[in-house]
C-alpha positions as CSV (number, residue, x, y, z in Angstrom):
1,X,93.9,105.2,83.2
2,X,92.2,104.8,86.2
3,X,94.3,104.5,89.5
4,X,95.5,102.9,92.3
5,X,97.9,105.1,94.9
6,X,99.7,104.8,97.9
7,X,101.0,107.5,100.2
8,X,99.3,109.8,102.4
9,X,96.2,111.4,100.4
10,X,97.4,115.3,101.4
11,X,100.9,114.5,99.4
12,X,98.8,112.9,96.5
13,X,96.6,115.9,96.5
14,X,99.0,118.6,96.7
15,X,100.7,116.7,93.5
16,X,97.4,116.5,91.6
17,X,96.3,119.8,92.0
18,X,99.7,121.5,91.0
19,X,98.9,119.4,87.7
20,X,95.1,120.1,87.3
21,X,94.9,123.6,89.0
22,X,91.1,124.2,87.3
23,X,90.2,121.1,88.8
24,X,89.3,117.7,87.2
25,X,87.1,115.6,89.3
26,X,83.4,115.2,88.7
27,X,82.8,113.9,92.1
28,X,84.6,112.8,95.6
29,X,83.2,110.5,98.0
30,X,85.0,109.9,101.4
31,X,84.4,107.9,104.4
32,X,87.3,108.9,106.8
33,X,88.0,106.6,109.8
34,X,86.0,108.2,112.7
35,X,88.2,106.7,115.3
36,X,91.6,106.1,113.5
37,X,93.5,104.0,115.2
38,X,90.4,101.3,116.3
39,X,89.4,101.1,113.0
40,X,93.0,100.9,111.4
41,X,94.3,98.4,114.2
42,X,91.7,95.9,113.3
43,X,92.9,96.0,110.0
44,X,96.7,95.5,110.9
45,X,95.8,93.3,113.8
46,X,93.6,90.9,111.1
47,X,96.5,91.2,108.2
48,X,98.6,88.1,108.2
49,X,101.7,89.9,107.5
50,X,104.9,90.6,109.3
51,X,106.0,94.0,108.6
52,X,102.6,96.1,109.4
53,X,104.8,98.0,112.4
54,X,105.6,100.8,109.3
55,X,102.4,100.7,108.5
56,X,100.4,101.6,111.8
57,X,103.1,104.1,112.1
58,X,102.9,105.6,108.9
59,X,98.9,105.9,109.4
60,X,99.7,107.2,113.0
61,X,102.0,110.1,112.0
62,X,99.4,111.4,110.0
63,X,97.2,111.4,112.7
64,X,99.1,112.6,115.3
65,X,98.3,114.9,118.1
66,X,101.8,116.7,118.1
67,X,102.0,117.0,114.1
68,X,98.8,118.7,114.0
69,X,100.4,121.7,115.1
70,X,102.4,121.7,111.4
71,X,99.8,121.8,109.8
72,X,98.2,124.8,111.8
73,X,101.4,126.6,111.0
74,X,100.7,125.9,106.9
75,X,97.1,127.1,107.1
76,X,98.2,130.3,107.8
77,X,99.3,130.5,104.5
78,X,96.1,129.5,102.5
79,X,93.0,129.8,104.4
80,X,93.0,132.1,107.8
81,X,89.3,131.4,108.3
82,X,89.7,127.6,108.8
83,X,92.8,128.6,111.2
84,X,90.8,131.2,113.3
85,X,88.1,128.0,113.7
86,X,90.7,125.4,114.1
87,X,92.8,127.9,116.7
88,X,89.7,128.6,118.6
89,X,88.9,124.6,119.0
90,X,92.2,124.3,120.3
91,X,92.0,126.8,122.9
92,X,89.2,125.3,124.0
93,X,88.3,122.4,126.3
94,X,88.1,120.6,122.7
95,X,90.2,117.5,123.6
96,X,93.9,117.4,121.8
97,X,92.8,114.3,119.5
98,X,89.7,116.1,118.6
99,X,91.5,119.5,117.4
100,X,93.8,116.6,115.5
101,X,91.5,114.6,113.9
102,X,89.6,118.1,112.2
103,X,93.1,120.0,111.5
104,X,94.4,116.4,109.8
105,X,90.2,116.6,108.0
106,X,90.9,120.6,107.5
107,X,93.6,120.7,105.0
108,X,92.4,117.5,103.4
109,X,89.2,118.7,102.2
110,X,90.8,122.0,101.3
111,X,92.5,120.4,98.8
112,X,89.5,118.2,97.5
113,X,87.5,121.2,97.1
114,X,90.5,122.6,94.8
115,X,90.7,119.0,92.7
116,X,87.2,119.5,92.1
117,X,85.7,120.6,88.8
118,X,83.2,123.5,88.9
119,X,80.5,121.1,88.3
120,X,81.7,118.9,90.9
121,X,80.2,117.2,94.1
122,X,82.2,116.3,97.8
123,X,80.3,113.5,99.7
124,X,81.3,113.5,103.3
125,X,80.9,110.2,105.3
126,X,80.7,110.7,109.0
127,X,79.0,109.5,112.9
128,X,77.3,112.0,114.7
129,X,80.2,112.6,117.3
130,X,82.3,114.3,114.9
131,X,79.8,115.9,112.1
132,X,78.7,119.0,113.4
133,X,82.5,120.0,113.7
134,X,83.2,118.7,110.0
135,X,80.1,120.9,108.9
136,X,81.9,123.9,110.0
137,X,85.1,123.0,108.2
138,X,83.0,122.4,105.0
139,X,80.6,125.5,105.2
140,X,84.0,127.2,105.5
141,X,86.3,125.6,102.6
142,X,82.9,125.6,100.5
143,X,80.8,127.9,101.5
144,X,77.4,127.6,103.0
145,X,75.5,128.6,99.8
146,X,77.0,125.4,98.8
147,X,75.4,123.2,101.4
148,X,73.2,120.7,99.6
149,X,71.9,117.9,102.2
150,X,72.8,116.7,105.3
151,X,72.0,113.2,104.3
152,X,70.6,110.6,107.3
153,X,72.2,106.8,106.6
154,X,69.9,104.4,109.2
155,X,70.5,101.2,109.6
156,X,69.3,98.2,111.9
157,X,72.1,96.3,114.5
158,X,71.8,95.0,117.7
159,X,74.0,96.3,120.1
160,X,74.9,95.8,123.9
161,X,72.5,97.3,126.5
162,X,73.2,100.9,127.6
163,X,71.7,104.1,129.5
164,X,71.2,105.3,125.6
165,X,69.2,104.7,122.7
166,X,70.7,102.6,120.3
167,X,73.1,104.8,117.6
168,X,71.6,103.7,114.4
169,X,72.5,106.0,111.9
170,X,75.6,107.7,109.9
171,X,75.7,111.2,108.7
172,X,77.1,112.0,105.3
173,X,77.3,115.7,104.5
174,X,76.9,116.7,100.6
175,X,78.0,119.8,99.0
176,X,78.6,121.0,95.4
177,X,81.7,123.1,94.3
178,X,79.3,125.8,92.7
179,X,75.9,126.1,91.1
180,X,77.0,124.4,88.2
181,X,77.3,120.6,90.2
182,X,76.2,117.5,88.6
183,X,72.9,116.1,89.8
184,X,70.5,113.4,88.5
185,X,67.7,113.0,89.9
186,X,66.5,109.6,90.9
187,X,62.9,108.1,91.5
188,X,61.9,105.3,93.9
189,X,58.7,103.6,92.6
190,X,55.7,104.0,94.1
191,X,54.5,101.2,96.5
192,X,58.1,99.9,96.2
193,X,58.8,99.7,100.3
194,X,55.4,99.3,101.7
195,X,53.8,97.0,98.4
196,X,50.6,98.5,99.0
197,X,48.3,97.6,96.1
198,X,45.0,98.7,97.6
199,X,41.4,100.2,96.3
200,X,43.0,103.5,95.0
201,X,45.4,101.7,92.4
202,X,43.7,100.7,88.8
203,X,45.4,99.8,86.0
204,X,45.2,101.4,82.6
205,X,44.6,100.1,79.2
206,X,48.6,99.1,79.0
207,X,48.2,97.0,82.5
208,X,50.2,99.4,84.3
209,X,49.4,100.6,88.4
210,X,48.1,104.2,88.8
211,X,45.7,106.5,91.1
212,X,44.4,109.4,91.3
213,X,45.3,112.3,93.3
214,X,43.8,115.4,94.6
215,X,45.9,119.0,94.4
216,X,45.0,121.4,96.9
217,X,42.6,123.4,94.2
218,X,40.8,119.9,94.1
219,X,41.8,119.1,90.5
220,X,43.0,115.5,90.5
221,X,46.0,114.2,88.4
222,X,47.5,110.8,87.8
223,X,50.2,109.5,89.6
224,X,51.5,106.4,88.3
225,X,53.3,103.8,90.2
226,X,56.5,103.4,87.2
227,X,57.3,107.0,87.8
228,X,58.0,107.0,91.2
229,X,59.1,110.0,94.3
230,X,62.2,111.9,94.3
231,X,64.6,110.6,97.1
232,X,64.8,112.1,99.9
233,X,67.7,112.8,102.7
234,X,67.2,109.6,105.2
235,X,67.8,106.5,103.4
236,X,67.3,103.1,105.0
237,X,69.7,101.0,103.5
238,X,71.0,97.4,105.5
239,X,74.8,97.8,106.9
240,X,76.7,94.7,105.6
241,X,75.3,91.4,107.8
242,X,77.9,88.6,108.0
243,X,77.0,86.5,105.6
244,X,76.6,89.2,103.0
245,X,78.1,87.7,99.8
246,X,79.9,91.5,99.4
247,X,81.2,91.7,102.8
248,X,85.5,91.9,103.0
249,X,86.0,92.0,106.7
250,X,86.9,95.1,106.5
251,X,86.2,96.8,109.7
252,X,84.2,100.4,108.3
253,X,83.2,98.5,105.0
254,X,79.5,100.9,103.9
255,X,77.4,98.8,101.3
256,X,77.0,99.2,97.7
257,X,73.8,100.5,97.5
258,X,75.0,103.4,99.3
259,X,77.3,104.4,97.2
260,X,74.9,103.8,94.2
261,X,73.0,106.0,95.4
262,X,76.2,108.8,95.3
263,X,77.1,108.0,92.5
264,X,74.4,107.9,90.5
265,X,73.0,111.0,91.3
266,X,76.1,113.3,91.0
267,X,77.8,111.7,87.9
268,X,77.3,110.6,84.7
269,X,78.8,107.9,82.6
270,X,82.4,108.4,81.5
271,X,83.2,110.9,84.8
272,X,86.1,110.6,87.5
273,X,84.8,109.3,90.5
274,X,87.8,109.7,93.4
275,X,87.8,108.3,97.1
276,X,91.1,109.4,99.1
277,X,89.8,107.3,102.0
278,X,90.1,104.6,99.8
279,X,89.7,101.5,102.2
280,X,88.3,98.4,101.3
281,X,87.3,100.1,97.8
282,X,83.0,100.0,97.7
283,X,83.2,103.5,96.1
284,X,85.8,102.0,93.3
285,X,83.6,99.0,92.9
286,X,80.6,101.2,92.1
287,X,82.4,103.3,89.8
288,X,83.6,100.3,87.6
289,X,80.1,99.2,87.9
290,X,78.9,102.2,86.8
291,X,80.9,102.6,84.0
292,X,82.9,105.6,85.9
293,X,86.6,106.6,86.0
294,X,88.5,106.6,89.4
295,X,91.1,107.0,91.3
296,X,91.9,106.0,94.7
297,X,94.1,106.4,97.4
298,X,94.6,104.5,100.9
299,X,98.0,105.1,102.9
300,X,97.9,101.3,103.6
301,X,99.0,98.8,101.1
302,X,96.8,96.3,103.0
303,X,94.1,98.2,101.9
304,X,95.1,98.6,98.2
305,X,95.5,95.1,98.2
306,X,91.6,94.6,99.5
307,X,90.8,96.9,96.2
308,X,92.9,94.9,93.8
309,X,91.5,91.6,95.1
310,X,87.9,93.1,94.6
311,X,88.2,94.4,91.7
312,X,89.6,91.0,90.4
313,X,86.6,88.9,92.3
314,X,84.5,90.8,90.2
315,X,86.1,91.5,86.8
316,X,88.7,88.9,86.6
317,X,92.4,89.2,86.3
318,X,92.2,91.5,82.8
319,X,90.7,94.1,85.2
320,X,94.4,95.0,85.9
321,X,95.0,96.4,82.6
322,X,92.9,98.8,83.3
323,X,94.5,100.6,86.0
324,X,97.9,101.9,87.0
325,X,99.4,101.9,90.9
326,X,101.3,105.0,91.8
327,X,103.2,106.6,95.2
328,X,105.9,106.0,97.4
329,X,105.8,102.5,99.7
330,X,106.9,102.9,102.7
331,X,107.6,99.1,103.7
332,X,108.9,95.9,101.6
333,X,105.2,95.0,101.2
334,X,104.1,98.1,99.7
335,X,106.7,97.7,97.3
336,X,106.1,94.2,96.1
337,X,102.7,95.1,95.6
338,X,103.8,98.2,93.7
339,X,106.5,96.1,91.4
340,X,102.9,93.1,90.6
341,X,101.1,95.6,89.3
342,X,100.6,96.1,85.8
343,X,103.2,96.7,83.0
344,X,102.4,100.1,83.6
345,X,102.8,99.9,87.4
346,X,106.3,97.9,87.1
347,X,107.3,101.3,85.3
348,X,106.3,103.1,88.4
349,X,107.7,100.7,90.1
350,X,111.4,101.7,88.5
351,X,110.6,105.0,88.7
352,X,110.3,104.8,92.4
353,X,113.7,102.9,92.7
354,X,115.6,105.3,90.7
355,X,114.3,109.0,91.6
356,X,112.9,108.6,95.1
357,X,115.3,106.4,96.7
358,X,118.3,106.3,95.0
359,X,117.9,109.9,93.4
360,X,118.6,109.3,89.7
361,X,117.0,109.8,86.8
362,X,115.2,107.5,84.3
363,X,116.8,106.7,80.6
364,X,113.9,107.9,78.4
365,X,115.1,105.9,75.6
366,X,114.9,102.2,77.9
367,X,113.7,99.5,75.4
368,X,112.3,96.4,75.7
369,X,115.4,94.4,74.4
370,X,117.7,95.8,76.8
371,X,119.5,99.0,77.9
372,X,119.4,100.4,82.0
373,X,116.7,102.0,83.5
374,X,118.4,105.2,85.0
375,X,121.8,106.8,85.4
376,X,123.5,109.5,88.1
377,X,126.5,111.8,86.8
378,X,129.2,113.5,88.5
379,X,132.3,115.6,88.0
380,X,135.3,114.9,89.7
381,X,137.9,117.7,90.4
382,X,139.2,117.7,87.4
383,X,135.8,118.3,86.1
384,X,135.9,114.8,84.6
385,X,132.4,113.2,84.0
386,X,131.4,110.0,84.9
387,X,128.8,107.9,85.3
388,X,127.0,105.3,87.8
389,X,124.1,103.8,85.7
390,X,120.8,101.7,87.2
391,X,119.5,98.7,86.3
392,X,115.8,98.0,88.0
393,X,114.5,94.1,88.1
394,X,110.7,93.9,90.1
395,X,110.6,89.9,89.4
396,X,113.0,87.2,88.6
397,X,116.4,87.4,87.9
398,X,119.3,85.4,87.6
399,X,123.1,85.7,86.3
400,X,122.4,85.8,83.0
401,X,120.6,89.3,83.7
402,X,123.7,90.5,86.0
403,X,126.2,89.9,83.3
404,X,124.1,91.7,80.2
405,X,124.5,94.5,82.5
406,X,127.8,94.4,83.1
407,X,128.6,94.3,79.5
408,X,126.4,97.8,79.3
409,X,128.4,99.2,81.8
410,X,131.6,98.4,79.7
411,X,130.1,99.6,76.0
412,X,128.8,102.8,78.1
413,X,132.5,102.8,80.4
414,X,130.4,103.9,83.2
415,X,132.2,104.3,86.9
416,X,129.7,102.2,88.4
417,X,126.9,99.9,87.8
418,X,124.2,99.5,90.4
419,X,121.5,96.2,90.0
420,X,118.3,96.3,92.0
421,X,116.5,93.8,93.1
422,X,114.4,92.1,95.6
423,X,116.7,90.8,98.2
424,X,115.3,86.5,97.7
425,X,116.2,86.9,94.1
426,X,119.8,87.4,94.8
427,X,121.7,84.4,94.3
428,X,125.3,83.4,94.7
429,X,126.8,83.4,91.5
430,X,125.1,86.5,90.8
431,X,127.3,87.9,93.8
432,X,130.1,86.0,92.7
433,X,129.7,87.6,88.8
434,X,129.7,91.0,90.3
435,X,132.6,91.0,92.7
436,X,134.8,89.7,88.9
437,X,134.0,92.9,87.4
438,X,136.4,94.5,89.9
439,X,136.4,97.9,91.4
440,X,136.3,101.7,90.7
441,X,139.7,103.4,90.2
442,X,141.2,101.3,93.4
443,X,144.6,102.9,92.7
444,X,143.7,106.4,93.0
445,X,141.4,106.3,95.9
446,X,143.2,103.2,97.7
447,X,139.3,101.6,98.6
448,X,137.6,98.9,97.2
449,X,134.1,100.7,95.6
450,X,133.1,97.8,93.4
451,X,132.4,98.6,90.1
452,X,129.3,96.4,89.9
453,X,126.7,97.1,92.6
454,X,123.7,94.2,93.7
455,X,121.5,96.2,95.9
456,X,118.1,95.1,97.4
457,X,114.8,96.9,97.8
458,X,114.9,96.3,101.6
459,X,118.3,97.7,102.1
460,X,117.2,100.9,100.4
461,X,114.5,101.0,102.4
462,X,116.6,101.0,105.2
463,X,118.5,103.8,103.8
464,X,121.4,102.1,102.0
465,X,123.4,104.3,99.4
466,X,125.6,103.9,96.7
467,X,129.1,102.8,98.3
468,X,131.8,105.6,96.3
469,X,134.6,107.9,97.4
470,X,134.0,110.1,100.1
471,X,135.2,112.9,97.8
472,X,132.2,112.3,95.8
473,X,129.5,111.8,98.2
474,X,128.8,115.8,98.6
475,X,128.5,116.0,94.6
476,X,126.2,112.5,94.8
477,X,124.1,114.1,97.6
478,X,124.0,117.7,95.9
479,X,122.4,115.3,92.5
480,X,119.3,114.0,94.6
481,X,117.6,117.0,94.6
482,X,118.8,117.9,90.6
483,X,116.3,115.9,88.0
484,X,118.1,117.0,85.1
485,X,119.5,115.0,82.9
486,X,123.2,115.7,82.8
487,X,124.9,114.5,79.2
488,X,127.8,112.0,79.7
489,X,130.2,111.0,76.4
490,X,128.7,108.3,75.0
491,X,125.2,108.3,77.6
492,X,123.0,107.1,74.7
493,X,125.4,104.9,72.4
494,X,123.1,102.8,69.8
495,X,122.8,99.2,71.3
C-alpha cells in the first residue's frame, strides 16, 4: 500500500528504519522549506480553518532554535563527524536559526540515507543561501565519492528592482547511496529547443531528420535527430505561472516536469518513490503517474489534505483505495482527516484512539458484525482482574450503537466501558443511555465512576483520561507503556 503520514518525518523515519534496517527505498526526493516559517505561514494564514494554532506550533517546535541543541546532544551518539561540523557552525558567527535549520536538516537526512536501499538515489531540493552548507552535511552522511550532480533548476520571473541580479535558479543536490544507484539515462531530441532544421539535416530513406558529423580523427558519423543528447545538469524548466492548470496555491509548489525528470532517471516502474517534505504532493503525483510506489509524509494535515485532493482531481475518488494514512494528529483536524480515510485508514484511525491516547490495546479478533475495538486490564489488591473495554466510532453514531455496547460490556462483565467519538455526534439520549447503566462498584469506593464512558476525540486531545478510582490510577498509568495483552476471564467469549 502506498502511504499517506502525519507526524514529524524524523519520528516516521526512526520507526521505518527500525522495520527495514537494510533499507527499502529506491529513491527520495525532498524539497525542504528554505525559510520555514514564511513558507509555512502562508499556508496556515491561506487555510480556512480554525484550529491551525497546533499546527504552526507543531511545525515550529521542530524548527526551533532552542531544540536544536537536543538534537546536537543525540548526534553524539551516531555520527561525530556531522557533530564536529554542526559544533563548529555554531561556534561561529553562523547565526542561531542557521545552525537550526542544518542540525533540524542533519539528523533528517541521516536517516534517509539509512531507509535507502543500496541501489538507491537522495535528491536534495535547495536556494543558493543554504546549499553549500547542506553539501557538507551530505558529502558527510554519504560520502563524497557518492556526489553525483549538483543540478542547476533556472527559471524566468520578474521580480522587484534591487542592487542585485535577479535570483533565477534553485539548486538540487543528487547523490546515490553506493555504486550500485539506479540510473536511466534520458535523451532530449535533437533540434527539440532551438527547432533548427537547416542545410546540414537530410532525411533518410524512412523520412527521418539526420546529419553528419565530423570526430576529431575526421571520420564522420550519423547523428540522428530521434536519438537525441544525454541531459545535462542545468535544466530550464518554467516555475508554475498563475494560470497553470497544475498550480495549488501552494506557496513552494516545483512543477511536474521537474520531478519527471527525478524520477525517471533514478527509478524504474514498480519502485518506492518517498518525499518526507511531502507538501503539496508534485513528487506523489509523478510517482502515481509513473506507475511508482510512494510514500509521503508532511507534519501538516493541511498539507496531506492538498495530496488527497490532488490525487482525487486526477484519479478520481477510487484513488483512495489505494493508499493508507498513518501517524499521530496532533489537532481535531488532523484527526478527522485520519478517521475519512480509507477502510484501512479508519483502522489506523482506532488504533490511534486506543494505543496512543488512551494506552490500550486493540482486540485482534474485532469483526465486522460487532465486538470492541480494544480493552485495558488491571488487578486490584486483591489481585482481582478486571477490565475497561473500548469501543472506537470515526463517523456516525447514534443510541442504537451506545446500547449494543453496553450489552458487550455486560456478556464480557467488564468494570468499565469507554465509547469514543467525535464530540458533534454525541447526542442526548446517547448521554441519557449511558448514565442508566449505572456506575463502578459505588459502594466500595463511595464515588460515582460510571460504568459506561462517552468520551470525545477533542477531550482526549486535551488530555482527558478514563475517570476510575484513585487506587487504580497508578496501575492504569503503569499499563500505558505495557502493550501486552493481559488475559481477562472470559476476554474473548464467542459472540
Amino acid at each position: 500500500m502506498n502511504k499517506l503520514y502525519f507526524g514529524d518525518c524524523l519520528d516516521i523515519l526512526k520507526k521505518l528504519n527500525k522495520e527495514h534496517p537494510s533499507g527499502f527505498i529506491d529513491l527520495i526526493y525532498i524539497d525542504p522549506p528554505f525559510n520555514s516559517k514564511r513558507n509555512y505561514n502562508i499556508l496556515f494564514e491561506n487555510a480556512d480553518l480554525k484550529d491551525t494554532k497546533a499546527q504552526k506550533e507543531a511545525f515550529s517546535d521542530t524548527w526551533s532554535n532552542v531544540s536544536y541543541k537536543d538534537t546536537l546532544e543525540e548526534l553524539k551518539d551516531i555520527d561525530l563527524d556531522l557533530l564536529a561540523f554542526l559544533e563548529s557552525l555554531d561556534n561561529n558567527r553562523i547565526s542561531k536559526s542557521a545552525v537550526s535549520y542544518l542540525t533540524t536538516m542533519a539528523i533528517r537526512i541521516y536517516y534517509m540515507h539509512k531507509v535507502l536501499k543500496d541501489t538507491g538515489s537522495f535528491y536534495l531540493h535547495c536556494d543558493p543561501t543554504m546549499s553549500h552548507y547542506l553539501k557538507i552535511l551530505c558529502d558527510l552522511i554519504f560520502k563524497v565519492t557518492n556526489f553525483r550532480n549538483e543540478i542547476v533548476w533556472c527559471y524566468r520571473r520578474y521580480t522587484a528592482i534591487s542592487k542585485r541580479f535577479q535570483r533565477l535558479h534553485d539548486v538540487i543536490l543528487y547523490y546515490a547511496k553506493s555504486n550500485k544507484s539506479t540510473f536511466n539515462q534520458l535523451l532530449i531530441p535533437y533540434g527539440d529547443k532551438s527547432g533548427k532544421m537547416d542545410a546540414h539535416y537530410r532525411q533518410d530513406e524512412d523520412g527521418k531528420w539526420y546529419r553528419w558529423q565530423k570526430r576529431k580523427d575526421q571520420e564522420p558519423y550519423k547523428i540522428k535527430l530521434s536519438e537525441g543528447v544525454r541531459y545535462g545538469d542545468w535544466w530550464d524548466i518554467p516555475i508554475i505561472n498563475a494560470s497553470a492548470k497544475e498550480r495549488l496555491g501552494y506557496p513552494t509548489q516545483k512543477p511536474e516536469a521537474l520531478l519527471e525528470i527525478i524520477v525517471e532517471a533514478s527509478s524504474n516502474k514498480g519502485d518506492l518513490v518517498a518525499d518526507f517534505f511531502g507538501g503539496c504532493g508534485t513528487t506523489i503525483s509523478v510517482a502515481q503517474k509513473l506507475k511508482r510506489n510512494w510514500l509521503a509524509v508532511d507534519i501538516s494535515h493541511l498539507a496531506i489534505g492538498l495530496i488527497e485532493r490532488r490525487l482525487i482531481k486526477s484519479y478520481g475518488k477510487t484513488i483512495k483505495n489505494t493508499y493508507e494514512i498513518d501517524g499521530l494528529p496532533k489537532d481535531i483536524s488532523s484527526a478527522k482527516q485520519l478517521a475519512e480515510g480509507t477502510s484501512r485508514g479508519r483502522l489506523k484511525f482506532q488504533d490511534w484512539i486506543i494505543e496512543a491516547m488512551i494506552g490500550g490495546v486493540h482486540n485482534p479478533r474485532k469483526t465486522a458484525d460487532g465486538g470492541w475495538d480494544g480493552h485495558l486490564t488491571f488487578e486490584l489488591p486483591n489481585h482481582q482482574k478486571e477490565i475497561i473495554i473500548i469501543e472506537v466510532k470515526s463517523g456516525n453514531v447514534n443510541v442504537k450503537n451506545l446500547r449494543e455496547f453496553v450489552q458487550v460490556i455486560n456478556k464480557q462483565k467488564a468494570a468499565i466501558g469507554v465509547f469514543v467519538c467525535f464530540e458533534e455526534k454525541v447526542t442526548k439520549p446517547m448521554r441519557l443511555e449511558a448514565k442508566d447503566a449505572g456506575y463502578y462498584k459505588k459502594d466500595i469506593f463511595g464515588a460515582n465512576y460510571d460504568r459506561i464512558q462517552i468520551m470525545t476525540v477533542e477531550k482526549l486531545l486535551e488530555g482527558e483520561e478514563i475517570k476510575m478510582p484513585n487506587i487504580l490510577t497508578t496501575t492504569f498509568k503503569t499499563a500505558k507503556g505495557n502493550k501486552e495483552n493481559v488475559e481477562h476471564p472470559g476476554l474473548f467469549k464467542d459472540k
